[in-house]
C-alpha positions as CSV (number, residue, x, y, z in Angstrom):
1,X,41.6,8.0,-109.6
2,X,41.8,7.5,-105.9
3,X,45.2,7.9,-103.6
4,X,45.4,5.4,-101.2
5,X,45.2,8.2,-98.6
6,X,42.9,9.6,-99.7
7,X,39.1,9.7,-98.9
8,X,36.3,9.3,-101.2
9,X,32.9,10.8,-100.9
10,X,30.7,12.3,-98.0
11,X,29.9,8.8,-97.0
12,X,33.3,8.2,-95.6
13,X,33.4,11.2,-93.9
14,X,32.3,11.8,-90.3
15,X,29.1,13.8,-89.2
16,X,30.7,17.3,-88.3
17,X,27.1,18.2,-87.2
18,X,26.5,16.6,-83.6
19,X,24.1,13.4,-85.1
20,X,23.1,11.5,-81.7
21,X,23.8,8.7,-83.7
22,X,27.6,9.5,-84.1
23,X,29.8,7.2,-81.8
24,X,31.9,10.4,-80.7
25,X,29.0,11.6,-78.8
26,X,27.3,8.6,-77.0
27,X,26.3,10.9,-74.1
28,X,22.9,12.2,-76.1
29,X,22.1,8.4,-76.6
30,X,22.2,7.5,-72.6
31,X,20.2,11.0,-72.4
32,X,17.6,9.4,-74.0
33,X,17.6,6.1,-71.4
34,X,18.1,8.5,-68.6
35,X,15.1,10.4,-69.4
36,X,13.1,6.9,-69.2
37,X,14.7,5.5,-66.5
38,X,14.3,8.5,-64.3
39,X,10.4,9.1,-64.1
40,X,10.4,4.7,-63.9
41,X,12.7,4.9,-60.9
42,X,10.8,7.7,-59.3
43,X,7.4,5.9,-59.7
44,X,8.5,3.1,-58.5
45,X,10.5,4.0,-55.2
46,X,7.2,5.8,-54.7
47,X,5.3,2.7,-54.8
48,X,6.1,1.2,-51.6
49,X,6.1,2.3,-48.1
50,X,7.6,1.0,-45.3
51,X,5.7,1.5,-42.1
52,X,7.5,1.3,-38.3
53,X,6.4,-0.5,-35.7
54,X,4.2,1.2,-33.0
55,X,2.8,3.5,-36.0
56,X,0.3,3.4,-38.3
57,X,-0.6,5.4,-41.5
58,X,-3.5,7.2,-43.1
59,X,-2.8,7.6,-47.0
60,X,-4.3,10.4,-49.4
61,X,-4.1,11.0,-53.3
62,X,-4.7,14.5,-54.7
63,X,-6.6,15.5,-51.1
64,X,-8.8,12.5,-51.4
65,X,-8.3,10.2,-48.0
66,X,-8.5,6.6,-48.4
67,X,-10.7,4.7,-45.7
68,X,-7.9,1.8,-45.3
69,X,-4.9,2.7,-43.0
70,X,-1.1,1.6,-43.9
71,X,-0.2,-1.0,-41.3
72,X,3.1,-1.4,-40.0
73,X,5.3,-3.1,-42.3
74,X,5.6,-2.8,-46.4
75,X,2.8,-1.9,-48.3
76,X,2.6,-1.3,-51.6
77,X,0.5,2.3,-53.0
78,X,0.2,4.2,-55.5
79,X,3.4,6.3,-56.2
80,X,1.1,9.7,-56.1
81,X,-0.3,9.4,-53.1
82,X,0.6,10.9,-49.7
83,X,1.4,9.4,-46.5
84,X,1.1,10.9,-42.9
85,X,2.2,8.5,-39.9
86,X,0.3,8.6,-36.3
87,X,1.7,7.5,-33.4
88,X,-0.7,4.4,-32.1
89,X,1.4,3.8,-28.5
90,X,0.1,4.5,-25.5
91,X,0.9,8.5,-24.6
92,X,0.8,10.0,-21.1
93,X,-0.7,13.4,-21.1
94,X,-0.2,15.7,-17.9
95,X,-2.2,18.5,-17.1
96,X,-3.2,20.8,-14.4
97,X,-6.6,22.0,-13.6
98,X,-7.9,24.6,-11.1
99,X,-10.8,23.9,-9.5
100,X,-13.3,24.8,-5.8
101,X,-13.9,21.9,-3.7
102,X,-17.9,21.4,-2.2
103,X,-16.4,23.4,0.9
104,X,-15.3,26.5,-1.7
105,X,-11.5,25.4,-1.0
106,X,-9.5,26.5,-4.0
107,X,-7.8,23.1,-5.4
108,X,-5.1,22.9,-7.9
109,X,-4.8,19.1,-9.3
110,X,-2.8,17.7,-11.4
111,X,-3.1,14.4,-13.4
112,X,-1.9,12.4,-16.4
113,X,-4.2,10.8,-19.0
114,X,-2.9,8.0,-20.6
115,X,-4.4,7.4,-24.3
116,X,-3.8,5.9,-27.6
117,X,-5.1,6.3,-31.3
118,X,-6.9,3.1,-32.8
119,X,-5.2,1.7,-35.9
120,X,-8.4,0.9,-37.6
121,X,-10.1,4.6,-36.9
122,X,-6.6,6.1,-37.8
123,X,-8.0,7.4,-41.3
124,X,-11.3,9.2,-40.1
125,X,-9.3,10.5,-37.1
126,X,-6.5,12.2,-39.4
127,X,-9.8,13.8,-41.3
128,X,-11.3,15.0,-38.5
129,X,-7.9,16.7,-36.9
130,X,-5.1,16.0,-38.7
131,X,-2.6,15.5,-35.6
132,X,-2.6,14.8,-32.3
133,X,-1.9,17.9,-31.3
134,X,-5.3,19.2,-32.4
135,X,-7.3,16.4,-30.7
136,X,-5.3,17.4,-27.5
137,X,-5.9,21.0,-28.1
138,X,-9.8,20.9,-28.9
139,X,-10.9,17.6,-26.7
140,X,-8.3,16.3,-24.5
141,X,-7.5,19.2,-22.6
142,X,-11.3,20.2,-22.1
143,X,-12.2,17.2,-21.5
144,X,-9.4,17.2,-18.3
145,X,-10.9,20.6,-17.4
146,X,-14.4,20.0,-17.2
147,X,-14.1,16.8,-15.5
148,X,-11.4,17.8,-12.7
149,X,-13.8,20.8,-12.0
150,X,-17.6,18.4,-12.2
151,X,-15.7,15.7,-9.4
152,X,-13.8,18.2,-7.1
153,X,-16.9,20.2,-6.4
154,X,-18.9,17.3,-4.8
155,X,-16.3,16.3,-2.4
156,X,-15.3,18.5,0.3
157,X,-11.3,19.3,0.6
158,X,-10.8,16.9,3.4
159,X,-12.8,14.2,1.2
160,X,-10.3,14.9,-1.6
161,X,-7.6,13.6,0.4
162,X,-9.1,11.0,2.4
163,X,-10.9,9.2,-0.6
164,X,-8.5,10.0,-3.2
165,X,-8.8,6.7,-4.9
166,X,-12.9,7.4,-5.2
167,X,-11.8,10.5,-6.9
168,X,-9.2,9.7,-8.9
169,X,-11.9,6.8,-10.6
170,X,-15.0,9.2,-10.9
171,X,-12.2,11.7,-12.8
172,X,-11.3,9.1,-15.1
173,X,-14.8,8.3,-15.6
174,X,-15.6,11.8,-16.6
175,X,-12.9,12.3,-18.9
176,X,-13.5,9.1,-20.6
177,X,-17.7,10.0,-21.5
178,X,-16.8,13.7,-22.7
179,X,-13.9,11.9,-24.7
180,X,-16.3,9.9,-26.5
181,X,-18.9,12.0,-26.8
182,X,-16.4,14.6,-28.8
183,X,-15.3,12.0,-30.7
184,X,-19.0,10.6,-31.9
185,X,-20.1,14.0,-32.6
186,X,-17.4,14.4,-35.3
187,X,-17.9,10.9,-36.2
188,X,-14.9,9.2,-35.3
189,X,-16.1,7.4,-32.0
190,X,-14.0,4.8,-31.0
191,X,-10.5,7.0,-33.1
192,X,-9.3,7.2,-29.4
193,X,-9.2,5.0,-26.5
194,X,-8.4,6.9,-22.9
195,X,-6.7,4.8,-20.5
196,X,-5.6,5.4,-17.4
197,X,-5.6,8.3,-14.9
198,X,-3.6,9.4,-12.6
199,X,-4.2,12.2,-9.6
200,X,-0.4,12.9,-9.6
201,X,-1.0,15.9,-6.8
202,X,-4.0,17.8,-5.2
203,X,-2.8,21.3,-3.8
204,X,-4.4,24.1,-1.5
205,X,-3.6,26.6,0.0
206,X,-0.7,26.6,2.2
207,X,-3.1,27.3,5.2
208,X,-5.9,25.2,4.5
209,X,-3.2,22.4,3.5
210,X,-1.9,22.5,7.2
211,X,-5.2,22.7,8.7
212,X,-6.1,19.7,6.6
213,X,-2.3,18.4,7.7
214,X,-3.4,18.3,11.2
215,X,-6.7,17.3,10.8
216,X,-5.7,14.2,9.4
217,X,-2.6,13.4,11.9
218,X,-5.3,13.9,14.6
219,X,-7.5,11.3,12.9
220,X,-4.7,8.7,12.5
221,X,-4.0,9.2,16.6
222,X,-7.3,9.0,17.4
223,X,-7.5,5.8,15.3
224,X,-3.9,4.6,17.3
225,X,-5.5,5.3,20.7
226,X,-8.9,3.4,19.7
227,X,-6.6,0.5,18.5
228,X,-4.6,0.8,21.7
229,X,-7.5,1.0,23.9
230,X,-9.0,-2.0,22.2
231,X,-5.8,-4.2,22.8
232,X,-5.7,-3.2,25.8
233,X,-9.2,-4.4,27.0
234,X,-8.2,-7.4,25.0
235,X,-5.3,-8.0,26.7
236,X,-7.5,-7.6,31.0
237,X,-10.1,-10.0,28.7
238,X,-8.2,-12.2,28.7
239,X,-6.1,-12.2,31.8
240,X,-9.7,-12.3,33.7
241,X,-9.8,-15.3,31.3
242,X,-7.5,-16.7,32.4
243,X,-8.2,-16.1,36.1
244,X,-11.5,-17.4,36.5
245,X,-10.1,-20.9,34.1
246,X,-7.6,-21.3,36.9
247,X,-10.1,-20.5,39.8
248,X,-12.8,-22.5,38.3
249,X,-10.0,-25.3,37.7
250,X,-9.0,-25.5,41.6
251,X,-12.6,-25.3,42.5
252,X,-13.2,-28.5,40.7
253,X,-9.9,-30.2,42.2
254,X,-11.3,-29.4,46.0
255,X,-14.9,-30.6,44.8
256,X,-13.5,-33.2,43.4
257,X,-10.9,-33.9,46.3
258,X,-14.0,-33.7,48.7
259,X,-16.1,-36.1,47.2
260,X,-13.5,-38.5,47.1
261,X,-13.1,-38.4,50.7
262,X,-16.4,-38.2,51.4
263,X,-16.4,-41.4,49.3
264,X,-14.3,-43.0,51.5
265,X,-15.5,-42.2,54.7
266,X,-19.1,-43.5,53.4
267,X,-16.9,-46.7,52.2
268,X,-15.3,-47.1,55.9
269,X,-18.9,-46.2,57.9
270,X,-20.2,-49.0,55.7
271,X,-17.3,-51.7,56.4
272,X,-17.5,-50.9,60.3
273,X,-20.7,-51.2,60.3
274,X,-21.4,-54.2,58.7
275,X,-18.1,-55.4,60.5
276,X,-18.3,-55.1,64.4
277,X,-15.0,-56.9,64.9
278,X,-13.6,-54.6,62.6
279,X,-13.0,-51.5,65.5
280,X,-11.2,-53.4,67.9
281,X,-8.9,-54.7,65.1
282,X,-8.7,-51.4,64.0
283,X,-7.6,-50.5,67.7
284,X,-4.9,-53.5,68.0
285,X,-3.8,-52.1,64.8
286,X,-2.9,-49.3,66.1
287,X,-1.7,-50.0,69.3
288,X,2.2,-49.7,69.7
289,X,2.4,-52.6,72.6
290,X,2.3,-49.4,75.3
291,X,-0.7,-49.2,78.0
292,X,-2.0,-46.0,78.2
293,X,-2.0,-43.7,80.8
294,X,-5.1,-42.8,82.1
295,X,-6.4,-41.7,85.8
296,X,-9.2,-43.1,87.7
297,X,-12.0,-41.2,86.0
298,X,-10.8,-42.2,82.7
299,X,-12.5,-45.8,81.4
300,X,-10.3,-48.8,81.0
301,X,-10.2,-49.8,77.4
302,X,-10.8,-53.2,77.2
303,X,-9.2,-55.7,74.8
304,X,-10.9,-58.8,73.9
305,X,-7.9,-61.5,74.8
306,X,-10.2,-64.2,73.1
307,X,-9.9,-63.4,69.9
C-alpha cells in the first residue's frame, strides 16, 4: 500500500551521487561544450591574420619558413603557424664615418641612407637576418663605412666642399654595390633596395676648416672681381660703341650734306652755262634799285636796257 506522500522505489528518487545527467548540476554538461568549443575557438581566431598597411609578413610553422609573404590585409593560415611583421616603408638611416681626405685631412662625415625592405624578398630576408636591426648591424653600417672612407680619400679636402654633389653621388654609388653584393652572397639580392643619400655634414678640424673657410671666400671674391671687371669692359664696349655709331653717323650727314651741295653747284654751273642770259638776270635779281658805289678804277657794271 502506498500513501499518497509517499514515494515509491529508487526510480522516483533523485541521484544523490553527482550524475552529469541530473538537472541539479547542469554545469558538468556545459563543461563538456566548453571543452569543445574552446580548442575550436582558439583554432579558429588563429586562422586569420590581419596585416597593416606599410608592413608585410613572413610566416613560419614549427621553424619551417614559408616562401610566400602575408600581404597587407586579411589572410587566412594555418592556426599553428607564426607570424613576424617587417616594416616595408622607406627608413632613413644616419651615420657617421671618419675618414682622411687625398690631402691626409682628417674628415668626419655624416650622412643618411634611405632604404626599404622588398615585399616579395621579405621571407628569404627574415631567414637570412631575422630583423632589421641585424641587416643594419652586419651590412648597412659597413657598407656606410667602407664607402665614406673609398670616396673621401680621392678628393682632396677643398674638393670635398667644392664638389660636394660629385661626392655625395659617388658615396651613394658605393654604398649601393657593397649593399647588393652582401645581399647576393647570402642569397637574398634584391631583399633591400637603398635609396637616397644624403651628405648631411663634412667636418675638419677647426683649423683646416678656417683655412678652407678662407680659401673659399677668396675664390668667391676673386670670381666677384672677374665678374666686375668683365662688366666693366662691357660697359666702355659699349660706350665706344656707341661713340663711333654717333661719329660714323655725323660723318655720313656732312658727306652727305656735301654731296648735295656739290650737287647743286654742278646743277647751277650747268644752267649758267648753257644759259648766258641767265647771269645778268641773276644780277637784276638781285639788285635792290641802288647804283653802286664805285671809284674811278672800279669797272662800270653794265646793264643790258634792251632786254
Amino acid at each position: 500500500m502506498k500513501f499518497p506522500f509517499s514515494r515509491g522505489g529508487n526510480a522516483d528518487r533523485p541521484n544523490q551521487s553527482g550524475n552529469p545527467e541530473n538537472p541539479r548540476f547542469p554545469i558538468f554538461a556545459y563543461a563538456k561544450w566548453l571543452l569543445v568549443l574552446i580548442p575550436v575557438a582558439f583554432l579558429a581566431w588563429n586562422s586569420f591574420k590581419v596585416v597593416p598597411r606599410g608592413y608585410v609578413g613572413s610566416k613560419s610553422t614549427f621553424g619551417v619558413l614559408d616562401p610566400q609573404p602575408l600581404m597587407p590585409g586579411f589572410n587566412l593560415m594555418n592556426p599553428l603557424s607564426s607570424v613576424e611583421l617587417h616594416n616595408i616603408l622607406v627608413t632613413p638611416h644616419k651615420a657617421t664615418a671618419r675618414s682622411g681626405s687625398h690631402d691626409l685631412q682628417k674628415v668626419t662625415t655624416v650622412v643618411t641612407v634611405s632604404y626599404n625592405l622588398v615585399d616579395s624578398q621579405v621571407p628569404v630576408f627574415y631567414r637570412e637576418y631575422l630583423n632589421i636591426d641585424n641587416f643594419r648591424e652586419a651590412v648597412l653600417d659597413p657598407a656606410i663605412q667602407e664607402s665614406v672612407k673609398a670616396v673621401t680619400a680621392h678628393f682632396t679636402a677643398t674638393d670635398l666642399v667644392k664638389r660636394r654633389d660629385t661626392v655625395r653621388d659617388e658615396i651613394e654609388a658605393a654604398i649601393r654595390g657593397l649593399v647588393q653584393q652582401a645581399l647576393a652572397s647570402k642569397g637574398a639580392a634584391g631583399a633591400v633596395q637603398v635609396g637616397r643619400v644624403t651628405l648631411d655634414n663634412l667636418e675638419f678640424t677647426p683649423k683646416f676648416a678656417a683655412a678652407i673657410e678662407a680659401k673659399v671666400k677668396a675664390g668667391q671674391d676673386a670670381e666677384r672681381a672677374r665678374n666686375d671687371g668683365a662688366k666693366m669692359i662691357a660697359e666702355a664696349d659699349g660706350e665706344a660703341q656707341s661713340i663711333r655709331a654717333r661719329a660714323e653717323a655725323e660723318a655720313y650727314q656732312t658727306v652727305e650734306l656735301a654731296k648735295k651741295e656739290a650737287d647743286a653747284i654742278r646743277r647751277e654751273a650747268a644752267a649758267l652755262r648753257d644759259n648766258p642770259d641767265l647771269v645778268e638776270l641773276t644780277a637784276i635779281g638781285k639788285w635792290k634799285g641802288k647804283l653802286p658805289r664805285y671809284n674811278g678804277n672800279m669797272p662800270m657794271p653794265m646793264i643790258n636796257d634792251k632786254q
